[in-house]
VEXKOL-781897 format. One record per residue (C-alpha): residue number from 1; residue in three letters; x negated, y, z. Coordinates in pm, 1 decimal. Layout:
<drenlum NUM 'ALA' <X Y Z>>;
...
//
This chain:
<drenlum 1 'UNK' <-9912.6 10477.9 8596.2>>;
<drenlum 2 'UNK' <-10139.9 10224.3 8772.0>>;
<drenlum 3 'UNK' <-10414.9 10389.9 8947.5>>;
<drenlum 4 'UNK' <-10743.7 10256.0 9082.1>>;
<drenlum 5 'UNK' <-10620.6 10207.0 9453.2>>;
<drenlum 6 'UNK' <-10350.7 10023.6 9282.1>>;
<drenlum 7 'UNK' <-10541.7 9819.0 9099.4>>;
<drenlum 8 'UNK' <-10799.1 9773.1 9445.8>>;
<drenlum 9 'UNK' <-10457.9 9647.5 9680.9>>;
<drenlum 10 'UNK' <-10350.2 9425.8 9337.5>>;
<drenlum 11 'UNK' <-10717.8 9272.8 9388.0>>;
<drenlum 12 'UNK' <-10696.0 9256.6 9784.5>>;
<drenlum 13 'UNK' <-10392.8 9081.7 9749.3>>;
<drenlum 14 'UNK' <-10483.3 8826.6 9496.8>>;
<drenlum 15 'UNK' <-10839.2 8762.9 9728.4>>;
<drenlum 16 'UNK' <-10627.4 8703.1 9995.9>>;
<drenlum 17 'UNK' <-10376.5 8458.1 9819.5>>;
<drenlum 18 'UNK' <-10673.0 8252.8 9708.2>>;
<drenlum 19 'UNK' <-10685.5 8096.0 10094.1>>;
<drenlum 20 'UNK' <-10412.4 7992.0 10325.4>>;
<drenlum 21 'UNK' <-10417.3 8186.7 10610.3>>;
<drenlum 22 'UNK' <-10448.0 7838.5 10854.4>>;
<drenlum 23 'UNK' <-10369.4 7999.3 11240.4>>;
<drenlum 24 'UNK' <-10520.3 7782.5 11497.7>>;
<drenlum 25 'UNK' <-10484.4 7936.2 11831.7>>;
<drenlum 26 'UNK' <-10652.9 7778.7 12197.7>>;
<drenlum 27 'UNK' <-10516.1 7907.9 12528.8>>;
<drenlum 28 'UNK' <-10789.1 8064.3 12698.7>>;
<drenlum 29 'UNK' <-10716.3 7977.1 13101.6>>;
<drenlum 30 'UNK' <-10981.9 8265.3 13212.0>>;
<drenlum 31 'UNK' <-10820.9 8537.8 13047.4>>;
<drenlum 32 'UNK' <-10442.0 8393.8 13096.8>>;
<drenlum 33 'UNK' <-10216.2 8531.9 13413.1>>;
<drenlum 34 'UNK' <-9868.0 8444.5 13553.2>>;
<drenlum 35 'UNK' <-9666.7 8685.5 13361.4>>;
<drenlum 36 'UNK' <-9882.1 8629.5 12983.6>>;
<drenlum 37 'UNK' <-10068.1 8372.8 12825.8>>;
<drenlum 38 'UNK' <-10389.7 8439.2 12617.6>>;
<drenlum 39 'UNK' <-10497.9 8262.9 12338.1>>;
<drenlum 40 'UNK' <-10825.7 8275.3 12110.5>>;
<drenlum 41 'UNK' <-10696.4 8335.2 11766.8>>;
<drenlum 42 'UNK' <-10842.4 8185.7 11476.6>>;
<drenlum 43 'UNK' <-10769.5 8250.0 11094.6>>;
<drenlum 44 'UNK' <-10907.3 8271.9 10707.8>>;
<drenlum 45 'UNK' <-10919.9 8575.6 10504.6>>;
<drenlum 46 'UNK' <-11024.9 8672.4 10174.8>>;
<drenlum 47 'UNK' <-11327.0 8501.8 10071.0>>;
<drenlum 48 'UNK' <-11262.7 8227.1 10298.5>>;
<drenlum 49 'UNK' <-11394.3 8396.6 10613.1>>;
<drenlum 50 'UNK' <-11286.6 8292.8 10961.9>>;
<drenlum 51 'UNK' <-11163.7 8582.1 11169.9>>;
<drenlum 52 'UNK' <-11106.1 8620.4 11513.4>>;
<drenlum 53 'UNK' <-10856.7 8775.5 11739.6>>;
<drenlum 54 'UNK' <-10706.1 8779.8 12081.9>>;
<drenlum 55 'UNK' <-10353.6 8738.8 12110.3>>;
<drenlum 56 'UNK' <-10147.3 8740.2 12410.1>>;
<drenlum 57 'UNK' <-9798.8 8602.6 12483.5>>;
<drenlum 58 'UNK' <-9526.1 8692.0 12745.1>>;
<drenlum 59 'UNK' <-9378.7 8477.6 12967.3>>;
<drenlum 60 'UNK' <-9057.4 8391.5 12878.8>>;
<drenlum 61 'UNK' <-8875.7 8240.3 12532.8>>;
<drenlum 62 'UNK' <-8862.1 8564.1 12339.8>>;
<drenlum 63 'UNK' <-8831.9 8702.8 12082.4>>;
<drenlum 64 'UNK' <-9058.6 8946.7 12165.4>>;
<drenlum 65 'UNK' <-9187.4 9285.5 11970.8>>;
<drenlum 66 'UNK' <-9543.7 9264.7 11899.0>>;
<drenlum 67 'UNK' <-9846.6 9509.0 11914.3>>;
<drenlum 68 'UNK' <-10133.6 9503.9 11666.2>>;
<drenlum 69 'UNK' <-10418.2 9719.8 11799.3>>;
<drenlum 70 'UNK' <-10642.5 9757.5 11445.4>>;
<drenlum 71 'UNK' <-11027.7 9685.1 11544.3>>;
<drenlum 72 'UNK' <-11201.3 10010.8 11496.6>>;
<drenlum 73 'UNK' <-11591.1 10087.6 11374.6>>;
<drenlum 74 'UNK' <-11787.1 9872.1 11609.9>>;
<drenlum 75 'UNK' <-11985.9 9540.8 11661.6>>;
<drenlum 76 'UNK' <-11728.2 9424.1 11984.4>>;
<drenlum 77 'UNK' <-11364.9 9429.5 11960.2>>;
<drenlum 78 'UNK' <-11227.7 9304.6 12320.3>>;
<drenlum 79 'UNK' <-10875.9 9259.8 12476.6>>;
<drenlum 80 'UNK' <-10664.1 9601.0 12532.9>>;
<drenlum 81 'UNK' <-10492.2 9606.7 12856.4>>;
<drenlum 82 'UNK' <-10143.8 9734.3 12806.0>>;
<drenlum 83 'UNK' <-9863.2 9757.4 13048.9>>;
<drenlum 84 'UNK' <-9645.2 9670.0 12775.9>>;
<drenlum 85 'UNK' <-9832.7 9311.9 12753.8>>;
<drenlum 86 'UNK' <-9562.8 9214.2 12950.1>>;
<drenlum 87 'UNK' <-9286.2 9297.2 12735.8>>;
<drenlum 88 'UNK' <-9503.7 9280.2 12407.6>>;
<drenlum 89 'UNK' <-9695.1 9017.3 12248.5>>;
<drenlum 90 'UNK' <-10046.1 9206.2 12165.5>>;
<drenlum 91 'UNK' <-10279.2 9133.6 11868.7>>;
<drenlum 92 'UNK' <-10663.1 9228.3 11907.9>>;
<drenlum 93 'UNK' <-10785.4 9144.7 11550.6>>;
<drenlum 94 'UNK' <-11144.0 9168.4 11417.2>>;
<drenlum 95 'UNK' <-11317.4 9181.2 11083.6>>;
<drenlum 96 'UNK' <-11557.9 9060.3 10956.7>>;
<drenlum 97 'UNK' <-11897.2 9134.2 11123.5>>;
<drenlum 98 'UNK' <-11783.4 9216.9 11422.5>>;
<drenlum 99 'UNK' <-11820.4 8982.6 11723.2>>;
<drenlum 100 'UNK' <-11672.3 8622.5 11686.5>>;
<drenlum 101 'UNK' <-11625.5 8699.7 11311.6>>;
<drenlum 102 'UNK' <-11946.8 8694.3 11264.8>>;
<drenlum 103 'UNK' <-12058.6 8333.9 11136.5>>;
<drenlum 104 'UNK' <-12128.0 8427.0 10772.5>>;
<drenlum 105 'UNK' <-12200.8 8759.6 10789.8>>;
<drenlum 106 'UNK' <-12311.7 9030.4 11099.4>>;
<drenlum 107 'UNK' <-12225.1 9333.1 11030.7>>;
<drenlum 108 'UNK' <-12477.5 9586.4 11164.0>>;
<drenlum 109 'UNK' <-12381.5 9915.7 11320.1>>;
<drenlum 110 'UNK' <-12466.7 10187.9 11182.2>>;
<drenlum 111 'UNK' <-12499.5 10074.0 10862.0>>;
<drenlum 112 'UNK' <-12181.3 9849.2 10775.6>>;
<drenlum 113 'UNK' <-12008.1 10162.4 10642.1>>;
<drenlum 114 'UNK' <-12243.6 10148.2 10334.6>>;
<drenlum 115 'UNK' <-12321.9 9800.5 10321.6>>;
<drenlum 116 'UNK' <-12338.7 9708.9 9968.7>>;
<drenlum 117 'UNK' <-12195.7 10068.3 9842.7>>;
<drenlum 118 'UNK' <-12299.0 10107.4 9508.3>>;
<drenlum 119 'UNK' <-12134.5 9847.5 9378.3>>;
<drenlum 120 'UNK' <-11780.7 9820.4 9398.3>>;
<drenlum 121 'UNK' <-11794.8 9402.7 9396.2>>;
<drenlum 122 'UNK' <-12047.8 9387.0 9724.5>>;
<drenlum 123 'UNK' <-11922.5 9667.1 9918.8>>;
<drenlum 124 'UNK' <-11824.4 9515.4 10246.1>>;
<drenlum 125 'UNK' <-11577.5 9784.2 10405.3>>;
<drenlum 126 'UNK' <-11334.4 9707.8 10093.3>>;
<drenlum 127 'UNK' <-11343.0 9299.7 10219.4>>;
<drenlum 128 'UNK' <-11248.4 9472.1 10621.6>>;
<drenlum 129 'UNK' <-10913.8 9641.2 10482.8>>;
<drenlum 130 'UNK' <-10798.9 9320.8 10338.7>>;
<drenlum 131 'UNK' <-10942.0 9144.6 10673.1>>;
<drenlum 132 'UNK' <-10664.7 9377.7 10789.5>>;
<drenlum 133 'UNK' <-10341.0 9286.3 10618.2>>;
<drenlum 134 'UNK' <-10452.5 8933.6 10674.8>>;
<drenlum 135 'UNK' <-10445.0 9023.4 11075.3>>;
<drenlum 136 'UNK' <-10072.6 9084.6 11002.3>>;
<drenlum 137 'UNK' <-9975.6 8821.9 10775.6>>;
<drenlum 138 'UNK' <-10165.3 8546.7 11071.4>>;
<drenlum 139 'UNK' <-9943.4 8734.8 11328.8>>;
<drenlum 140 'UNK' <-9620.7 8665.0 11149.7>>;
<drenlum 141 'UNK' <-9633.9 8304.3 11111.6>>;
<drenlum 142 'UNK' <-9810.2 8214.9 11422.6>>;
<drenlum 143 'UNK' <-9617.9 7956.3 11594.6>>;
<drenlum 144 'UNK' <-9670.6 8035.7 11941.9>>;
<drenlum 145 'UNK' <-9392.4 8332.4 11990.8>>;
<drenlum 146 'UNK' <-9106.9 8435.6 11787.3>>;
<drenlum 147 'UNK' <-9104.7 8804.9 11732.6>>;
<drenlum 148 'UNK' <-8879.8 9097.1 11618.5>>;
<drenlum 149 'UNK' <-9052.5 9454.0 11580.9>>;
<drenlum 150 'UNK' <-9389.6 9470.9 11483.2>>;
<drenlum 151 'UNK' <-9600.8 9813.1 11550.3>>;
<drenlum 152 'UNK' <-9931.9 9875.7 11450.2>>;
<drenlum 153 'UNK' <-10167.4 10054.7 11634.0>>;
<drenlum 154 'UNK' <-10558.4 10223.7 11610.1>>;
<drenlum 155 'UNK' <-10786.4 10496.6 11650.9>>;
<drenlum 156 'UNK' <-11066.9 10602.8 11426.0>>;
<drenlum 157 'UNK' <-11146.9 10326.5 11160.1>>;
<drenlum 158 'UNK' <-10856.5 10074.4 11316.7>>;
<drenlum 159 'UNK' <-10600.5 10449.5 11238.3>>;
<drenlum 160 'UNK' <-10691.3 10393.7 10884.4>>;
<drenlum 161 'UNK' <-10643.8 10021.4 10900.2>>;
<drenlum 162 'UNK' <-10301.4 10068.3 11045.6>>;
<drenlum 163 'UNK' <-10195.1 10314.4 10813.0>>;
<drenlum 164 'UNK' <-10284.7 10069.7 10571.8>>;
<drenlum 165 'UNK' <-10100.7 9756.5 10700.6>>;
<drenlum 166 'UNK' <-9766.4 9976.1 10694.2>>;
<drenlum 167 'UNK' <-9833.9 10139.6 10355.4>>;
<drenlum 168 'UNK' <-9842.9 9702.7 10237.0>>;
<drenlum 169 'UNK' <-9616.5 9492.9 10484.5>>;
<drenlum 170 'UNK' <-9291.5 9684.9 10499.3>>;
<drenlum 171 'UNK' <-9242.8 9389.8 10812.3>>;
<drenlum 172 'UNK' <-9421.5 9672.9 10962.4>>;
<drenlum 173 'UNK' <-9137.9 9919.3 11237.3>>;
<drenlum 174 'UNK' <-9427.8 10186.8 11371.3>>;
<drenlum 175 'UNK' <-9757.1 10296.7 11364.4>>;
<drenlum 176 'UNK' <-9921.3 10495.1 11603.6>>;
<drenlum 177 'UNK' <-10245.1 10626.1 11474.7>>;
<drenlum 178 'UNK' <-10514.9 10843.1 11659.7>>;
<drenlum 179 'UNK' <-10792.7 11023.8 11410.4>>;
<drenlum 180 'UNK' <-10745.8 10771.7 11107.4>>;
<drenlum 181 'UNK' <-11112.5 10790.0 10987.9>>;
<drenlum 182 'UNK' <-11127.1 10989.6 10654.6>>;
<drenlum 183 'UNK' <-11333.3 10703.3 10450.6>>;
<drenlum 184 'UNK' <-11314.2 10742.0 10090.5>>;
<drenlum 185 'UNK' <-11191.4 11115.7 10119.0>>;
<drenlum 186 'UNK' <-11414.1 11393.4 9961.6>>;
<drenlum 187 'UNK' <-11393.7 11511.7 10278.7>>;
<drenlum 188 'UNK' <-11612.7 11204.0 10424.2>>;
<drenlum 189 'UNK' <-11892.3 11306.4 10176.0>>;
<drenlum 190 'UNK' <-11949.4 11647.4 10341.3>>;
<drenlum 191 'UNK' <-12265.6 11722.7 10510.3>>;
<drenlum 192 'UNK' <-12297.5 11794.9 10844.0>>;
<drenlum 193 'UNK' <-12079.2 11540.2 10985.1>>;
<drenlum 194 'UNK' <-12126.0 11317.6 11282.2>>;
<drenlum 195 'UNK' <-12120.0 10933.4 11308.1>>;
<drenlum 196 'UNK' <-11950.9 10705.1 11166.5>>;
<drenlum 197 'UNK' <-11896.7 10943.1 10858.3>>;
<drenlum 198 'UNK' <-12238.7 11098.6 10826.3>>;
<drenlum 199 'UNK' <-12367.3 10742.2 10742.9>>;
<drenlum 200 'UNK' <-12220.7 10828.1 10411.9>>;
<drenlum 201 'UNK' <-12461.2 11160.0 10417.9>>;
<drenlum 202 'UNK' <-12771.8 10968.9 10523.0>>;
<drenlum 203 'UNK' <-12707.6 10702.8 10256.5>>;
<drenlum 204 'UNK' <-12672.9 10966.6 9970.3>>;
<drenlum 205 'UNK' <-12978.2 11149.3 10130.5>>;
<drenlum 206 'UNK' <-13223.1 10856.3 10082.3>>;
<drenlum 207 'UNK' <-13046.5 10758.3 9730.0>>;
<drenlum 208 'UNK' <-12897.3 11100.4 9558.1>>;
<drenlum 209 'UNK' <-12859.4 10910.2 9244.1>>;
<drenlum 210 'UNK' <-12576.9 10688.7 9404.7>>;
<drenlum 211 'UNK' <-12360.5 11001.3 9494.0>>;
<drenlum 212 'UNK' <-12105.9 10918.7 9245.3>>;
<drenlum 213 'UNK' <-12090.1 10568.4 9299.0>>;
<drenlum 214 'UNK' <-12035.6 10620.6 9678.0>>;
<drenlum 215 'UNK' <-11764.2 10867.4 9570.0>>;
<drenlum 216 'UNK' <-11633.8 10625.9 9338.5>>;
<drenlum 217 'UNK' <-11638.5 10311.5 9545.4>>;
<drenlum 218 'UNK' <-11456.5 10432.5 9870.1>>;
<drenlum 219 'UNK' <-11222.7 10675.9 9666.5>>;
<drenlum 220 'UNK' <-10961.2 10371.8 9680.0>>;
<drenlum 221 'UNK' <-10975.1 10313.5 10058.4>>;
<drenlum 222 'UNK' <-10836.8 10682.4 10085.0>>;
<drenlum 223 'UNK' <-10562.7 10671.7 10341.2>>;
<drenlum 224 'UNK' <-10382.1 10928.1 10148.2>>;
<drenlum 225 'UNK' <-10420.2 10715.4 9846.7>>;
<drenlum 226 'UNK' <-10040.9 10491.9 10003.0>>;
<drenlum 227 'UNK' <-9945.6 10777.0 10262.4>>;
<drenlum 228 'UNK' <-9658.0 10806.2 10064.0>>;
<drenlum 229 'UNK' <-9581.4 10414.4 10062.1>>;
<drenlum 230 'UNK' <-9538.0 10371.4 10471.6>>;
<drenlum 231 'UNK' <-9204.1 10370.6 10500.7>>;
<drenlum 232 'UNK' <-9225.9 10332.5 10917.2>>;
<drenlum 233 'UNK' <-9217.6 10632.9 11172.4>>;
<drenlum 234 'UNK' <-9568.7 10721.2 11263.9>>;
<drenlum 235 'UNK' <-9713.7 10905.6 11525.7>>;
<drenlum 236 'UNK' <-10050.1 11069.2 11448.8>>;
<drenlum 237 'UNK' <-10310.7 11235.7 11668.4>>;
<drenlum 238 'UNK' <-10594.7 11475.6 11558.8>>;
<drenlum 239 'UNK' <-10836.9 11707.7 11736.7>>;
<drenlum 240 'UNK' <-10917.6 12051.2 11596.0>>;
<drenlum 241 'UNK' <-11299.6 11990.7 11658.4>>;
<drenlum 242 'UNK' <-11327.1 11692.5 11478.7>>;
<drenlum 243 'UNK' <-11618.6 11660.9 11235.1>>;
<drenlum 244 'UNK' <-11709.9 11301.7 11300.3>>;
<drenlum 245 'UNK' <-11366.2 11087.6 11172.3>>;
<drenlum 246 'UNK' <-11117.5 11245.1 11093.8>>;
<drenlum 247 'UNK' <-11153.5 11672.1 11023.9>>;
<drenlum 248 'UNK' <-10824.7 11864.3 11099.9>>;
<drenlum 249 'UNK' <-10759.3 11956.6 10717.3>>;
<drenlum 250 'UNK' <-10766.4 11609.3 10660.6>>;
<drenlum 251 'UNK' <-10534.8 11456.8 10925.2>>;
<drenlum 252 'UNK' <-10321.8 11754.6 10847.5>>;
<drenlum 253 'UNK' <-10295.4 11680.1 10483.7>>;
<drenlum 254 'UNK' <-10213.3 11313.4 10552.9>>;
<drenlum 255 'UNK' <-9926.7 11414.4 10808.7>>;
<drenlum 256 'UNK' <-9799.1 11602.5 10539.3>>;
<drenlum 257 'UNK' <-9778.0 11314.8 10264.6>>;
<drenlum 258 'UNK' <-9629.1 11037.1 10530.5>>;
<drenlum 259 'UNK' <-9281.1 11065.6 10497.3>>;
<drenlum 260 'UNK' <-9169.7 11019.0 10874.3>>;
<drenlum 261 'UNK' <-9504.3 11133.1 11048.0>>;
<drenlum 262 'UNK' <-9457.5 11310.9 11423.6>>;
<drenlum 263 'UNK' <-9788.2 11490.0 11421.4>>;
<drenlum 264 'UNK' <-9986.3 11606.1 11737.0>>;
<drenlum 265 'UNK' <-10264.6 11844.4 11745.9>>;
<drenlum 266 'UNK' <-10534.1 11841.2 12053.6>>;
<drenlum 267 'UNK' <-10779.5 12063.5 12147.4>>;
<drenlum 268 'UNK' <-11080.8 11826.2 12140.4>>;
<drenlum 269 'UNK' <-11263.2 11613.7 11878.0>>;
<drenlum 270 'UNK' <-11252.5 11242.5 11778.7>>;
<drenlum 271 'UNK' <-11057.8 11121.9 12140.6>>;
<drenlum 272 'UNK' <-10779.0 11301.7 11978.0>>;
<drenlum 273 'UNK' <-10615.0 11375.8 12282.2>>;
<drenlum 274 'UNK' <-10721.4 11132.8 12496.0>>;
<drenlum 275 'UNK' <-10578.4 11026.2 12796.7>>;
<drenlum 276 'UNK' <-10296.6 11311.3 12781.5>>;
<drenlum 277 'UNK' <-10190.4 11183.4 12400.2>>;
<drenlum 278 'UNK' <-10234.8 10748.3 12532.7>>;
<drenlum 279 'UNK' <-9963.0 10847.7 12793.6>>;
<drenlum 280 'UNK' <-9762.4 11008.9 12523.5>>;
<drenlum 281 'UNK' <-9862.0 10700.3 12287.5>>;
<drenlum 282 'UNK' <-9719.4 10418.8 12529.5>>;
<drenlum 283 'UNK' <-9387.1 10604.2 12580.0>>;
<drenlum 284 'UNK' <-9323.2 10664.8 12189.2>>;
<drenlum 285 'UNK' <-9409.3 10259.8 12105.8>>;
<drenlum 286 'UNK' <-9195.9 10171.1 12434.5>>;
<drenlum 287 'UNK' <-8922.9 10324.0 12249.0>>;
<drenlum 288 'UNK' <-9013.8 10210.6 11892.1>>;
<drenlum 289 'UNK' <-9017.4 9905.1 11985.9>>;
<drenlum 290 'UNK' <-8683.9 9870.3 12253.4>>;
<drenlum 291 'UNK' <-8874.1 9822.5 12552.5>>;
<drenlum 292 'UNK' <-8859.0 10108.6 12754.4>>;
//
């Protein structure tokens, strides 16, 4: 039975195909050092929006594995410094809104997670999941490094992203998530809730008539919605204090419906797990992706 987060990726999809994705990419000398080379990434999306990302290269012929760190919920998405940048080539995508993707449309923060949320055709955050897969699909036919593995990575709004790049590019070998924000869950539409999700509270506060359409509209961007579609390993991160992204019951739930999920469990909030869990992070990719 088709559902309505099948029939939302069926849409996504067909947005997407309706532009070539057109990679142009300009080495960036500031940002560039001996052992990698940075380029300014540009590419179209859905819509025919230009998108921005960082991407750096190794030295050497390659192939290399590659790193896509998902943009979370802010206006400025910079480069991640990596020790594995050596070994790895490393995406730093944006959507659209954010900084540098931002010609057409700035995105304001708060407020971009109900931009345009009663109606299904003008709500904005559906256009940044597809901004998304299209991050992946201008990675793999880039011309500037060949590549083997490909791991996606994100906390917060960029967990959910990644989680939804695996569930639709089975190109995809790991994910490593950390609090995947709980957008389009009933769970998001609880009161009480800090920032980002308690935008969704304010928003039905000054409009209670558009409850159900709020319900309605982000029900499809769900992660649990294609949990059960990511067919790579992932590693997931929570905190047991988390009321702002991604509540325990939640994350727990979703570790439960991905089918090769190694779940950890912090004491803490939204960080989930912070420094201890990045160190445990970089060791788990290093051996995802062959590089340790």
């Amino acid at each position: 039975m088709t559902t309505s987060a099948d029939q939302f990726w069926y849409q996504t999809e067909e947005a997407l195909a309706e532009f070539p994705v057109n990679v142009r990419l300009y080495r960036d000398d500031f940002y560039s050092q001996p052992t990698w080379d940075v380029y300014q990434m540009r590419y179209t999306s859905a819509d025919g929006a230009t998108l921005f990302a960082w991407l750096s290269v190794p030295e050497g012929r390659g192939p290399f594995p590659a790193i896509i760190r998902m943009p979370d919920y802010g206006s400025v998405h910079d480069i991640v410094y990596t020790p594995l940048r050596e070994r790895a080539v490393v995406m730093n995508p944006t959507f659209r809104g954010q900084r540098q993707s931002d010609r057409v449309y700035q995105a304001e923060f708060p407020g971009l997670l109900t931009d345009g949320i009663a109606n299904p055709d003008t709500y904005v955050m559906r256009r940044v999941f597809a901004d998304a897969i299209r991050a992946i699909d201008a990675l793999s036919i880039q011309a500037q490094a060949q590549l083997r593995e490909i791991a996606l990575i994100g906390s917060g709004l960029g967990g959910a992203l990644a989680l939804a790049g695996a569930a639709r590019r089975r190109s995809i070998h790991a994910v490593a998530a950390n609090t995947p924000m709980a957008l389009g869950n009933p769970l998001s539409l609880e009161s009480g809730l800090g920032y980002p999700l308690a935008e969704l509270d304010d928003y039905i506060r000054l409009y209670p008539e558009q409850r159900d359409a709020v319900a309605q509209n982000t029900a499809d961007l769900d992660p649990l919605k294609i949990a059960d579609k990511i067919t790579a390993p992932v590693l997931l991160s929570i905190g047991i204090n988390d009321k702002s992204v991604c509540p325990l019951i939640f994350g727990e739930r979703l570790a439960d419906q991905i089918p090769n999920c190694d779940l950890r469990v912090y004491q803490g909030a939204a960080e989930g797990g912070g420094h201890e869990h990045a160190q445990i992070q970089l060791s788990w990719l290093a051996d995802k992706l062959g590089i340790g």
